[in-house]
N, C-alpha and C positions, 0 to 999 in steps of 0.2 A: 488502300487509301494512303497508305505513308511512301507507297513510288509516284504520287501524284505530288508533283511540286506545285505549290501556292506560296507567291511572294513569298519571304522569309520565314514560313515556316519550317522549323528545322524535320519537322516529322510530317510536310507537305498536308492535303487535305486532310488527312487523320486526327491534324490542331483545330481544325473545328469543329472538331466535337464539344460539347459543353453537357455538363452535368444536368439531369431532371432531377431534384433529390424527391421527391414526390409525389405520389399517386393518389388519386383522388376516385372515392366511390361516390357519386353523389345519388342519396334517397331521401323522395318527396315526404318531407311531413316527418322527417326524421334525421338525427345528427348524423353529416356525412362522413364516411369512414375515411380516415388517412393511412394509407400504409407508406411510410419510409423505407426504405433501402438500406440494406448493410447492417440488418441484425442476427442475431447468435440465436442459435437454438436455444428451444426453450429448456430444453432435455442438456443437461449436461453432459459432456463425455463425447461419446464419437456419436460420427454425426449419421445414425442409423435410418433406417427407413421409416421408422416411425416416428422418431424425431422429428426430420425434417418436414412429415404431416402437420405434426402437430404445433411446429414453428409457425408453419403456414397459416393456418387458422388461427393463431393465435396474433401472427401480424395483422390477419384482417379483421380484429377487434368485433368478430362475430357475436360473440356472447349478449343476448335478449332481443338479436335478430332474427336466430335460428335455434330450435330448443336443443339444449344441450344433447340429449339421446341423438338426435338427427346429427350434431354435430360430432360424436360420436365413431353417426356410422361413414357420415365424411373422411374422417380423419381415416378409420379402417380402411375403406375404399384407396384412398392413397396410397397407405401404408400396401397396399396389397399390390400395387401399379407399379410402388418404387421399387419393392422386391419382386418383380417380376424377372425372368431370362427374358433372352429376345428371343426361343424359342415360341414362350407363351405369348411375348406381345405379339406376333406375327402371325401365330395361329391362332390364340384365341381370341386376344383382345381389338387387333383388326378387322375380326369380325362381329364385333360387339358394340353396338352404339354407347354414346359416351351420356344419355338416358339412364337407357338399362345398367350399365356398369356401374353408376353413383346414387342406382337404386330409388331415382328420382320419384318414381309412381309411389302417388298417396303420400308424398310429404308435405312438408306446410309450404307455404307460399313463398317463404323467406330462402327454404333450401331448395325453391326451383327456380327462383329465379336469382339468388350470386350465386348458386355452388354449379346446378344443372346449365342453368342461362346464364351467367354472364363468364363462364370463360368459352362460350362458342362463339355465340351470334355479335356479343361487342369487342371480341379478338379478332376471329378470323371468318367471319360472317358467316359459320356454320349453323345449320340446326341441331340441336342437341338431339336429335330425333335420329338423325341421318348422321352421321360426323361418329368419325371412327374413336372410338377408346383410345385406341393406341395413340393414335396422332396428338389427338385434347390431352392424353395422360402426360407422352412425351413433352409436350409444350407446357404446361403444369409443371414438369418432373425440371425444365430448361430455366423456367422461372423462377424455384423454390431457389435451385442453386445457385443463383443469378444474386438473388436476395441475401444468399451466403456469402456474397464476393467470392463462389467458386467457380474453377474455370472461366470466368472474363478478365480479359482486359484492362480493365480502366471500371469506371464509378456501371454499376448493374442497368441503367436509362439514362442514354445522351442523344443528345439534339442536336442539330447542326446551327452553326451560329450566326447564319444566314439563310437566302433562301436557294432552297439546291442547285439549283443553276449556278449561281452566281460563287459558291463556294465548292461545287462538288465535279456537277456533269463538266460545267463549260472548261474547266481545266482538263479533266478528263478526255476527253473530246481534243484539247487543243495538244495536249500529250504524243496521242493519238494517229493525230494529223502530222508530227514532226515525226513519229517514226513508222511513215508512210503508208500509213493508213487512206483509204481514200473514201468515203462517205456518198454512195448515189439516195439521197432520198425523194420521195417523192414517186416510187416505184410499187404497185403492187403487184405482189406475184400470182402467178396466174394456173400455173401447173407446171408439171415435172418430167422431163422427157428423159424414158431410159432405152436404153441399150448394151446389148450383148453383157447382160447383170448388173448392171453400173447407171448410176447418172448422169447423162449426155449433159444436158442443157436446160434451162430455165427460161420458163415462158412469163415474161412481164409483158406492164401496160404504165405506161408515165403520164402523167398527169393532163396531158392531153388527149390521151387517148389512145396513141400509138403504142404497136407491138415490137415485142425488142426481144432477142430470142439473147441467152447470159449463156454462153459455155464454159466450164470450169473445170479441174481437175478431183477438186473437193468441196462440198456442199456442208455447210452447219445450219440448219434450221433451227431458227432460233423465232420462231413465233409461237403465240402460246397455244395451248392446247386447242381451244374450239377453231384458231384458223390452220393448224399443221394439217386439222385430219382431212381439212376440205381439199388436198394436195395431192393424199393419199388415194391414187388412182389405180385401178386396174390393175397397170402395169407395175407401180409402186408396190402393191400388195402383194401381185407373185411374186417379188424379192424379198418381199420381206410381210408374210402373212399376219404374224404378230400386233401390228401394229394396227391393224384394224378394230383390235378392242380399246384405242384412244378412244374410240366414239362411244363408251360408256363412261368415260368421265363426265364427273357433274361440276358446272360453273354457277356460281352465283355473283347475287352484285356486291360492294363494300365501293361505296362512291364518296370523292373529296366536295368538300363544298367551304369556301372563305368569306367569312361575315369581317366587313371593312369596320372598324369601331372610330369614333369621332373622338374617343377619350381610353386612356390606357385604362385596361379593366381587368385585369389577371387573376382567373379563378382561382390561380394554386402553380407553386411554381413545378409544373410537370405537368403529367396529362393527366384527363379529367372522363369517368365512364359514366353516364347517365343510365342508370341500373331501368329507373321503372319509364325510359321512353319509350314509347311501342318500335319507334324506328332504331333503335339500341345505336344511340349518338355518344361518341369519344366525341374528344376536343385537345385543344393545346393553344394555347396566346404565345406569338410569336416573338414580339415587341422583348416583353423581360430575357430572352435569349439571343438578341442581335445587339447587343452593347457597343458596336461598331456603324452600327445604323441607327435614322432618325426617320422614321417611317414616311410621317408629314415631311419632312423634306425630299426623301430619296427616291419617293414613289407614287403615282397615282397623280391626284389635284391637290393634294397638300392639306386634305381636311382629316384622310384617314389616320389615326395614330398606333392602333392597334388592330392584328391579325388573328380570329381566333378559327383556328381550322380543327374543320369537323370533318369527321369519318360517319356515314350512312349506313351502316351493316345490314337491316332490316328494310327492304321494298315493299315485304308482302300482308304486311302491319297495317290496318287502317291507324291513321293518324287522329289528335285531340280535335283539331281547328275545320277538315272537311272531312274529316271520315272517311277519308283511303287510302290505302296504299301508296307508298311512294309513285311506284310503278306507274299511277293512274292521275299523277299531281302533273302538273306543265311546270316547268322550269319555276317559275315565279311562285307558286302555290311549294315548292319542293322547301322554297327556301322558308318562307314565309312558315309552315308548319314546322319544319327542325329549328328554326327560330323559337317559335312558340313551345316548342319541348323542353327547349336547355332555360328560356325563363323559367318555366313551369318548374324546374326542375331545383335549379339555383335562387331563386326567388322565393322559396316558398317559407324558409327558416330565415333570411335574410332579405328583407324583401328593398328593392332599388339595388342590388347587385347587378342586373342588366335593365335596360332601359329600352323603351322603344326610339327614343333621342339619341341613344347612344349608337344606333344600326345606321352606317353612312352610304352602306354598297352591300353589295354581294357577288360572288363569282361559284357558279356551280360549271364540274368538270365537265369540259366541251364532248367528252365522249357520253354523255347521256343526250339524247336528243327527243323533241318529242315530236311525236307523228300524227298528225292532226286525223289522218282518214282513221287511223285504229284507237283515239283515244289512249294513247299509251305513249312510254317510252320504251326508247330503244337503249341500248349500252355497248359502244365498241370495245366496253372493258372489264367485261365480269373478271371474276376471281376465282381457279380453283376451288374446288371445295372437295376435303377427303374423308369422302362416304364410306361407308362401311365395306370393306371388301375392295378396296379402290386399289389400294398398293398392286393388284397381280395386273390391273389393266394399264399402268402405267412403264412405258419403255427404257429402255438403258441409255447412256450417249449413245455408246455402240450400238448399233443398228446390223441386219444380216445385209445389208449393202455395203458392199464395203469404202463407198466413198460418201456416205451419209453421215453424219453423226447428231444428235439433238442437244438442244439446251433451253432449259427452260425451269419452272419450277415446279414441271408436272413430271419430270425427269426422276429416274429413282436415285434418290442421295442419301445424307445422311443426316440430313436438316430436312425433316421432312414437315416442309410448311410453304404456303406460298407467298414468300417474303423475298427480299432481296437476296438474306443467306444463303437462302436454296438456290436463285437464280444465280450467285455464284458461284457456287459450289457446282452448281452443274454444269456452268459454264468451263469451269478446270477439268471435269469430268470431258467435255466434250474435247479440250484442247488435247488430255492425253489419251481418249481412243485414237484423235487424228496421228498424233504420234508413232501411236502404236501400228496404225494401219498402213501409214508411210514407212515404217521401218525407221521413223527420224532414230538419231542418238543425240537429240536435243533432252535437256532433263526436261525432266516431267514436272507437272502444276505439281503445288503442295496439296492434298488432301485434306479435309480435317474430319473430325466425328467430334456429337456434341460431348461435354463434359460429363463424365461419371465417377462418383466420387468411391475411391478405394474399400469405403468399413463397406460399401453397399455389395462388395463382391461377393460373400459370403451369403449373404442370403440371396443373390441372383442363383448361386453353385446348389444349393440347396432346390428353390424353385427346379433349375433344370432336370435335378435327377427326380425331381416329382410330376413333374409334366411328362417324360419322357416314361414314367409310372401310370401316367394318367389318375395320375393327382392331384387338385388344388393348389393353391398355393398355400402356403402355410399360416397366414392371415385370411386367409378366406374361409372364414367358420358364420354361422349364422348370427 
């Protein structure tokens, strides 16, 4: 973001970022939980794997939500995740639902749904049922430190201080363009023609409808996993066999949706998780983070003044207001019931916090569509999701073709999430197989791996020579 120049910022796109200082739990019929950023262990001294447990639950001010025994074995559970090797994450706890691992079965209400459900299905629209350990642990483990101000950057939650276009992609893109980039869209791809081991040509169809045959020297697939594998032909496969266990990946939905507000209403200045929606709704108010913008003036008909964008994590939830499923709602019914969730939700302790007066518009993402003969939606844009076991069906950049490469976020990295992180990191993945296949002596992308904090090596080195024992971990007692 900082080689992307925008007007006079000296550090290009990457000055738009602006601080979240806060996170918001919200629970119906009960005081909602604040967790801030940038606090100290509660444990003095180095910053151990049990520590940083127990900072964790202790920032999310759990105490007579969840009974302390439970909390507990919470914290244990952690504590056993953060000292784990990557030996163990790999082999055992990849195969371990992120359920079973937090010991979810037969606890109370409270620790199934923040400790078990809400960091799956309102982070990364996982099921806690299905949704690997490893993965939920890691993103856990990325958070707690996050919270430490270790390993980032700048403040642990920032925001763009616009809307992405306007401060992110379209500089990006115009970057892009001046150093000769050349953009065909409006093309989709059709199949993959090879020859004598290699990738010939690319079979499109443009928006007319006409066929257009692409020859290339080098190929980067960069579409996400449920449209690559429909590519994956025949011929595709005897070069490179592997790749036909893409098609046990599992995708789900996490859909945007923008409620246009007639008056600035800011839940909280950061994002906002509605813990007991059935559709498991985040949020964010736009308005308090565009200090540059005047909403009523800059955009729309001049009545909306505020943006509160929602994330959908949960489709397969009958809803409060018609009793089903996102899946099964029409566009208009989608909005109208996550409407009715986040009042329900925000109104309950504070009630005229949102209003039905205060709702001016609405905009749900064009990629959900509804289909009148099946009663249903459709979505050109689920989401990754990493199932138990999933890591071994998922590909490298490198491919056994050697003028293939992938990128995507279903790609094996080192951010293993399907976030933007991932999609660039695999994208640098993908630029240096090309490298490497070409022979270039261009230098290579930077790589990176998430943050691990040093006091935690010692009980990783331990873990490993007990795994490799066929042993426990060393937190892991009844």
């Amino acid at each position: 973001m900082r080689r992307i120049p925008y007007g006079a910022n000296p550090n290009g796109v990457h000055d738009n970022l602006v601080s979240a200082p806060l996170a918001v739990i919200s629970l119906q019929g009960q005081e909602d939980l604040t967790l801030p950023f940038g606090f100290t262990p509660a444990t003095p001294g180095a910053l151990t794997p049990q520590s940083m447990a127990e900072s964790f639950v202790a920032a999310l001010k759990l105490g007579g939500r969840v009974p302390p025994n439970e909390l507990a074995v919470f914290i244990q559970r952690l504590t056993v995740f953060f000292s784990s090797c990557d030996e163990r994450r790999f082999g055992q706890w990849e195969h371990t639902s992120w359920m079973d691992f937090v010991k979810a079965q037969g606890k109370s209400d409270g620790y199934r749904r923040l400790l078990a459900r809400g960091l799956t299905r309102g982070l990364v629209a996982a099921k806690e049922e299905v949704a690997s350990a490893r993965t939920i642990g890691s993103m856990a483990e990325a958070f707690v430190l996050n919270f430490f101000n270790q390993g980032n950057d700048g403040d642990p939650d920032r925001v763009l201080n616009g809307p992405t276009n306007e401060v992110w992609i379209d500089p990006w893109v115009a970057l892009l363009r001046r150093r000769g980039v050349r953009f065909r869209v409006g093309y989709a791809i059709q199949g993959l023609e090879t020859a004598r081991g290699r990738l010939r040509a690319a079979a499109t169809r443009d928006g007319r409808g006409r066929r257009h045959r692409v020859e290339a020297d080098w190929f980067v697939c960069a579409l996400p996993a449920e449209r690559a594998v429909k590519l994956w032909s025949r011929g595709v496969l005897a070069l490179d066999p592997e790749l036909a266990r893409m098609r046990e990946l599992v995708v789900d939905w996490m859909v945007g949706i923008q409620f246009y507000l007639g008056r600035n209403a800011p839940l909280t200045k950061g994002h906002m998780a509605y813990m007991d929606s059935p559709w498991s709704l985040t949020s964010i108010n736009q308005a308090q983070f565009w200090p540059a913008r005047d909403i009523s003036r800059d955009y729309g008909d001049g009545q909306a003044r505020d943006i509160l964008s929602v994330d959908i994590s949960d489709w397969d939830t009958p809803g409060i207001l018609y009793g089903k499923p996102a899946k099964q709602c029409t566009a208009d019914q989608v909005a109208r019931e996550a409407w009715e969730q986040i009042k329900a939700s925000v109104n309950d302790t504070k009630p005229g916090t949102l209003r039905d007066e205060d709702l001016h518009a609405w905009y749900l993402d064009p990629g959900v569509r509804w289909v009148k003969a099946k009663g249903a939606n459709r979505n050109d844009d689920p989401l990754l999701v990493n199932t138990v076991g999933s890591w071994e069906n998922r590909p490298a950049a490198r491919t056994e073709i050697p003028n293939l490469v992938l990128a995507g976020d279903y790609v094996r990295t080192n951010i293993d999430l399907a976030t933007m992180e991932g999609a660039n990191e695999s994208g640098r993945a993908a630029v240096n197989a090309l490298l490497d296949a070409a022979g270039a002596n261009a230098a290579p992308a930077s790589m990176y791996t998430l943050y691990q904090p040093p006091e935690a090596e010692p009980f990783k080195e331990i873990d490993r020579q007990r795994y490799r024992a066929g042993q426990p971990n060393l937190f892991d007692t009844p």
